[in-house]
C-alpha positions as CSV (number, residue, x, y, z in Angstrom):
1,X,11.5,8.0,-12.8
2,X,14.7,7.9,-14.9
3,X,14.5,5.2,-17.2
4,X,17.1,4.6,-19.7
5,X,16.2,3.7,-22.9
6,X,18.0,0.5,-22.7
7,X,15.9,-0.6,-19.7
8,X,12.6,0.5,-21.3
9,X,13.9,-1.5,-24.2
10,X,12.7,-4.6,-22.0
11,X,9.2,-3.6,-21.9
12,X,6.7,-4.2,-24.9
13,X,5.4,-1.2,-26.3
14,X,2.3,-1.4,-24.3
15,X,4.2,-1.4,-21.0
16,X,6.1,1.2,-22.0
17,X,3.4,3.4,-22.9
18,X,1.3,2.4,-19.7
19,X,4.6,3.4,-17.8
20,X,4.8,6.9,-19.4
21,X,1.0,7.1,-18.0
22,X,1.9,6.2,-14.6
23,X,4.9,8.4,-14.6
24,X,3.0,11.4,-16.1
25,X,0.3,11.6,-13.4
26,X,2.6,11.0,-10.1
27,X,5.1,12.9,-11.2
28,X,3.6,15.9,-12.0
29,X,2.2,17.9,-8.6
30,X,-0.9,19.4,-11.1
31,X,-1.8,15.8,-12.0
32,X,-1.4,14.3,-8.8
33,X,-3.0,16.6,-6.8
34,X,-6.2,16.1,-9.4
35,X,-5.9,12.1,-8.4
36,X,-5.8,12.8,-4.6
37,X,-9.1,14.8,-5.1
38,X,-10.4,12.0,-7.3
39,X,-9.4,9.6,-4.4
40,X,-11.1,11.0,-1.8
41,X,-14.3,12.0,-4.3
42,X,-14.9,8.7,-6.0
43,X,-12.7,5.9,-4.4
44,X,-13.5,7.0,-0.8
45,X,-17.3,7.0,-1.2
46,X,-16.9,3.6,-2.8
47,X,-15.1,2.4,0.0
48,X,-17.6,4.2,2.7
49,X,-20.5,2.5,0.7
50,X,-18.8,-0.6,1.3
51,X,-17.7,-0.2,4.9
52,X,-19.7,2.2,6.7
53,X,-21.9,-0.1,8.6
54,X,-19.2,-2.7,9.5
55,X,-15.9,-1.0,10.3
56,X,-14.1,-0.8,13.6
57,X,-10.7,1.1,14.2
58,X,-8.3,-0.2,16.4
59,X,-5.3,2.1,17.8
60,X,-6.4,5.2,15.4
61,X,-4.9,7.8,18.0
62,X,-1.4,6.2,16.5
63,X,-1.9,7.7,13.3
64,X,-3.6,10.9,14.6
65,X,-1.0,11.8,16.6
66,X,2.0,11.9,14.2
67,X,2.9,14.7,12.7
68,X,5.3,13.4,10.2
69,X,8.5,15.3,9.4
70,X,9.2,12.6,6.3
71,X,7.1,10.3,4.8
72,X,5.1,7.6,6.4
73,X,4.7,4.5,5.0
74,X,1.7,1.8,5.6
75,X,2.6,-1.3,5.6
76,X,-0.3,-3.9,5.8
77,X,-0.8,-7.4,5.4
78,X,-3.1,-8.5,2.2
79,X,-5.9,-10.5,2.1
80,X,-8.1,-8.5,-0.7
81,X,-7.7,-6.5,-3.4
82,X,-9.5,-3.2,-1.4
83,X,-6.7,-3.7,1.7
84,X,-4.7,-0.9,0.9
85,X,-8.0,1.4,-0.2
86,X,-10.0,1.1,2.9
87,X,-7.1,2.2,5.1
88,X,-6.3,5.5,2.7
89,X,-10.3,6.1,3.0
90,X,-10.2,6.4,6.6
91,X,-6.9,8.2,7.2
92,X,-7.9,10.9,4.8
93,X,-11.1,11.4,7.0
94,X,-8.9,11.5,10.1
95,X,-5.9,13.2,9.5
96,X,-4.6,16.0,6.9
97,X,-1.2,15.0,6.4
98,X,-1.7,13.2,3.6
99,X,-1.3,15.2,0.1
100,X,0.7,12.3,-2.0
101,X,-0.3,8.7,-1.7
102,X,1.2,5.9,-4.3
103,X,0.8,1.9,-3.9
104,X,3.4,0.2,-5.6
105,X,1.4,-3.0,-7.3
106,X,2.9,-6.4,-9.6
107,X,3.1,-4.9,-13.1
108,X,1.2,-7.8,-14.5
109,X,-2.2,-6.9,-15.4
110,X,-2.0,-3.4,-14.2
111,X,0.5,-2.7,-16.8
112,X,1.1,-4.7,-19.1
113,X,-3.1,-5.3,-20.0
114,X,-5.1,-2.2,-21.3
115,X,-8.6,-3.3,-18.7
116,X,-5.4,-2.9,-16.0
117,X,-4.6,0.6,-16.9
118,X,-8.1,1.4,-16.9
119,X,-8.9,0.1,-13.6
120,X,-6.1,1.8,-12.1
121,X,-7.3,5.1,-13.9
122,X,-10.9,3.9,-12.6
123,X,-10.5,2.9,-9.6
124,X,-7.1,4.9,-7.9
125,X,-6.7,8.3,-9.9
126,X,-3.3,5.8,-11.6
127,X,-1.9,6.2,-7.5
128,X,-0.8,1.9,-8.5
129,X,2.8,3.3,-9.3
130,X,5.0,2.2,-9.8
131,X,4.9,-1.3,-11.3
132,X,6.7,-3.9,-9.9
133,X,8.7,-6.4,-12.9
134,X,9.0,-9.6,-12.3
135,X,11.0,-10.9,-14.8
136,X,15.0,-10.6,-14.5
137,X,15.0,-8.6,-17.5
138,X,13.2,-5.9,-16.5
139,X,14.3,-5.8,-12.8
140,X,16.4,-2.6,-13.2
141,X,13.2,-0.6,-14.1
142,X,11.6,-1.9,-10.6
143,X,15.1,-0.3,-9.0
144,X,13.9,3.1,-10.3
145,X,10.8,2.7,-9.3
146,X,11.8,1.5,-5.5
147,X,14.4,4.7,-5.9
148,X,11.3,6.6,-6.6
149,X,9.2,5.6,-3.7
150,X,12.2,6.2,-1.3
151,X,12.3,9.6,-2.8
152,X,9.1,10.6,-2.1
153,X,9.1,9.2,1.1
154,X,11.6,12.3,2.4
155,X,9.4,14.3,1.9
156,X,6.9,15.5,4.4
157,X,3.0,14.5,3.0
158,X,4.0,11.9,0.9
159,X,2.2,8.0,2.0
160,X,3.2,5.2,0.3
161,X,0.7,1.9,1.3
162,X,3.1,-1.6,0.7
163,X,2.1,-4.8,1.4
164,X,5.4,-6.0,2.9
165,X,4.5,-10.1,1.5
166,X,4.4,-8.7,-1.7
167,X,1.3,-10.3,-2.9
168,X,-2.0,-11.4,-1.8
169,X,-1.9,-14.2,0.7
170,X,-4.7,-16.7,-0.3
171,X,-4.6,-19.0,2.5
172,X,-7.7,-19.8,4.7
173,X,-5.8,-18.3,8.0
174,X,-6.1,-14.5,7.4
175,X,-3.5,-14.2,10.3
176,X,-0.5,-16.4,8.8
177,X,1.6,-14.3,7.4
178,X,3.9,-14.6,4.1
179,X,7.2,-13.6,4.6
180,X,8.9,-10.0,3.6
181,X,10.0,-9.0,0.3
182,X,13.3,-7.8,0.6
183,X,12.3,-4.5,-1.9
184,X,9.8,-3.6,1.2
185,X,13.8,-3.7,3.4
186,X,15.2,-2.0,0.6
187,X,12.7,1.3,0.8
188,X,12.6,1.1,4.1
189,X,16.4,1.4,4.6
190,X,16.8,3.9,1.2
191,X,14.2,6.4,3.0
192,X,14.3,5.8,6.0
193,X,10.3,7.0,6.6
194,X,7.9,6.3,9.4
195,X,6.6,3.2,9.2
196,X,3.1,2.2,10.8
197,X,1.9,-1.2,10.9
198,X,-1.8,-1.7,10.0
199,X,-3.5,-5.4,10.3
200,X,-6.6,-5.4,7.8
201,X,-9.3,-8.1,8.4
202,X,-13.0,-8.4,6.9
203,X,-12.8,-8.0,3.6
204,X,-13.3,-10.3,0.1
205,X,-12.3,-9.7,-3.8
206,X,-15.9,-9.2,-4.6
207,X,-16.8,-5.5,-4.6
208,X,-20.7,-6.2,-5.0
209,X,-21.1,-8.8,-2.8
210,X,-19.0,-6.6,-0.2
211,X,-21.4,-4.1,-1.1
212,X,-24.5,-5.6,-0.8
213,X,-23.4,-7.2,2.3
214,X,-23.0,-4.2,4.3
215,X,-26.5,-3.1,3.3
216,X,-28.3,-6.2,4.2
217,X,-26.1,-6.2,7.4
218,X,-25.0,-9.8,6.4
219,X,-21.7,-8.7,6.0
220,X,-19.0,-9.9,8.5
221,X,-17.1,-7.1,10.6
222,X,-14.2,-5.2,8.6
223,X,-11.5,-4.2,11.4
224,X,-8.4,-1.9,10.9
225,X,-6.0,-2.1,13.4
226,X,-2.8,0.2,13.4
227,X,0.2,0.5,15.6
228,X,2.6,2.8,16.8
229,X,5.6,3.7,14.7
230,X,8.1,0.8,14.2
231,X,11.1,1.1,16.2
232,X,14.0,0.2,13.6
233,X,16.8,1.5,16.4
234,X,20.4,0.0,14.5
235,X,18.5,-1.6,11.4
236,X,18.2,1.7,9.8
237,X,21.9,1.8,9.9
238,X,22.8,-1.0,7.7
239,X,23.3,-0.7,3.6
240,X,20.0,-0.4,2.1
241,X,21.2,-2.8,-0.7
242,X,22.2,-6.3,1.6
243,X,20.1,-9.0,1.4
244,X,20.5,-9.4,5.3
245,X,19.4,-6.5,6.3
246,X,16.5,-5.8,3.8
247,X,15.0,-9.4,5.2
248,X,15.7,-8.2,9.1
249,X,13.7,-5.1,8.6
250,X,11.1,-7.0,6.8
251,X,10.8,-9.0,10.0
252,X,10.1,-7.0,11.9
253,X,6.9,-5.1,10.6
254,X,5.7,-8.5,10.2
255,X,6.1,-9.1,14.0
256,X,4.5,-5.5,14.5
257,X,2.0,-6.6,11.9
258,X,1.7,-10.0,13.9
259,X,0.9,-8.3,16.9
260,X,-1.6,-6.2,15.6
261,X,-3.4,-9.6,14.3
262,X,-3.7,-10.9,17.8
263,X,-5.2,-7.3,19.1
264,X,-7.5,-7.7,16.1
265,X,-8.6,-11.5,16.9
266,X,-9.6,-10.4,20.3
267,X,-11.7,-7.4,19.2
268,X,-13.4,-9.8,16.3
269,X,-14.1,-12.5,19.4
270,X,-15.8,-10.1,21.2
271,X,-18.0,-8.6,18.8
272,X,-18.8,-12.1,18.2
């Protein structure tokens, strides 16, 4: 990521520093390639513990059958913090076209607090990159950072997971949607990558409970459904930086997303 100093000048030192962090690991193939094994290692047995016993896959021959020429990139709804982790988990034990994987995540907390960095150290191998800014001051160092991802995503391996609401919805209906960011639009048009839709149902914030939930068998199914490719067809032709058409493509992966709700509703009725 090329930061100027006069955008980093925005920051507070600790941001800064925690930015260097990020920067250092997934931009360097040695270091990242340490993280993926980390990934599958340590986070992926955490999120079989947590899963094993409950998990269904909906429309996995979708996935399996690409064989991506570009990058693909997830998008999911969110209803928990472990969304985004489950469905790396079981695409790296299903496919092996995955070497690069980075989850753009709200700078706040993961890098702006030092327990934030830690966790991301922790609990992704620092794949939460790059931060996402808030504030209007520091909005130019989330454009390098979106520039980044659509980077990465020409090139063949690379995975980038994106919630397209851009933050956790915490309403009681785990199937009404937010709406689209336009930064998800704005990748998507920059890189112009595969985009799957994946609906993620079952899981809550707390990792124990999930935990000891799925060993009790008191836990409540956790279903993954993903769909085919999203078909963009003239959307992909529009400039990557209008409003309109960053907010058209963001609509529709949420209809795709949206669809794959209802699949997964039906499956959850009927193991019922």
């Amino acid at each position: 990521m090329r930061v100027t100093q006069a955008d980093l000048s925005a920051l507070s030192r600790f941001e800064r520093a925690a930015l260097r962090l990020g920067a250092l690991v997934n931009e360097s193939a040695r270091a990242k390639a340490a993280s993926r094994h980390f990934n599958q290692v340590v986070t992926g047995r955490w999120m079989n513990l947590v899963s094993e016993r409950r998990m269904t896959l909906l429309g996995l021959e979708h996935v399996v059958a690409l064989h991506p020429d570009r990058g693909v990139l997830l998008a999911a709804n969110h209803r928990s913090f472990f969304d985004m982790y489950m469905v790396l988990t079981h695409l790296h034990k299903r496919v092996d076209w995955c070497e690069r994987s980075y989850f753009p995540v709200r700078s706040a907390f993961w890098y702006d607090h030092p327990l934030g960095v830690v966790t991301n150290l922790v609990a992704s191998g620092m794949s939460m990159f790059p931060p996402v800014y808030r504030e209007t001051e520091k909005r130019e160092v989330t454009r390098v950072g979106l520039d980044f991802l659509a980077a990465e995503l020409q090139r063949p391996g690379t995975v980038v997971g994106i919630h397209p609401e851009g933050t956790r919805n915490k309403g009681d209906d785990p199937y009404d949607l937010l709406p689209a960011e336009p930064g998800f639009g704005r990748v998507v048009l920059g890189a112009s990558p595969i985009v799957v839709p994946v609906f993620v149902n079952g899981m809550a914030n707390d990792f124990i409970h999930e935990c000891r939930s799925t060993l009790d068998g008191t836990g409540i199914p956790i279903i993954i459904a993903f769909g085919a490719p999203v078909d963009f067809g003239e959307l992909l032709d529009a400039d990557p930086h209008r409003l309109r058409a960053q907010v058209a493509v963001g609509r529709r992966v949420l209809d795709a997303i949206a669809a794959l709700a209802e699949l997964e509703r039906a499956e959850r009725a009927r193991l019922d």
